[in-house]
N, C-alpha and C positions, 0 to 999 in steps of 0.2 A: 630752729635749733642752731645755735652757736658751737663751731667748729674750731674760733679760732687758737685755742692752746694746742687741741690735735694738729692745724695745719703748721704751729710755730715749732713744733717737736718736729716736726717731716723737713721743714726747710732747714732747724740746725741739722740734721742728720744728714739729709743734704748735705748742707756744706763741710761737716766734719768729714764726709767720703769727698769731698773733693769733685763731686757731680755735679756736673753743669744742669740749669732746669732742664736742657735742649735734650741731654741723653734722659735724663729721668722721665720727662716725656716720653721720648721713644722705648724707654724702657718697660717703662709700667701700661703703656696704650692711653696715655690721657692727655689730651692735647695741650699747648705750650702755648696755647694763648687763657687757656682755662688753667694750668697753673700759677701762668703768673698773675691772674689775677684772683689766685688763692690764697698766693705768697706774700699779695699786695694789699689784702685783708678784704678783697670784692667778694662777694660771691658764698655761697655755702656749697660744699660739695657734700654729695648725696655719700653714701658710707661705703656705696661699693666704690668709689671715685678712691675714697680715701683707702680703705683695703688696696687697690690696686697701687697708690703711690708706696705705703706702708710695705707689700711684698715684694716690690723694686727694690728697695734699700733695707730688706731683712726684718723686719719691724713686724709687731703685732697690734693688731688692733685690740681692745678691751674696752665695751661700756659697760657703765653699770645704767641700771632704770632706777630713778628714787619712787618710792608709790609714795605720791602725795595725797592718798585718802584717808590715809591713818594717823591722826594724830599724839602716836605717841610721843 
């Protein structure tokens, strides 16, 4: 699973508050070596990873599931 348009919305948010990754790290619990190599497009983070950045800076998560069995 590919993350990275959720991770590109978390880091402009990010920087529109003016949050350095060092506090949003400590903000949300997710380590600052495992953002920036979120930010830096490594990595997939698991969704509670992402939930936890997303409730640091206000943000909600939303997926949708496509069922790819039906072809209509």
């Amino acid at each position: 699973m590919h993350f990275s348009k959720l991770i590109a919305t978390i880091k402009e948010r990010r920087e529109m508050l003016q949050v350095t990754q060092e506090t949003l790290a400590q903000l949300s619990g997710v380590g600052l070596r495992t953002l920036k190599q979120f930010e830096s497009g490594k990595g997939n983070p698991t969704l509670t990873t992402l939930q936890k950045l997303a409730d640091a800076l206000g943000m909600e998560v939303n997926l949708k599931i496509k069922d790819l069995s039906s072809n209509s």
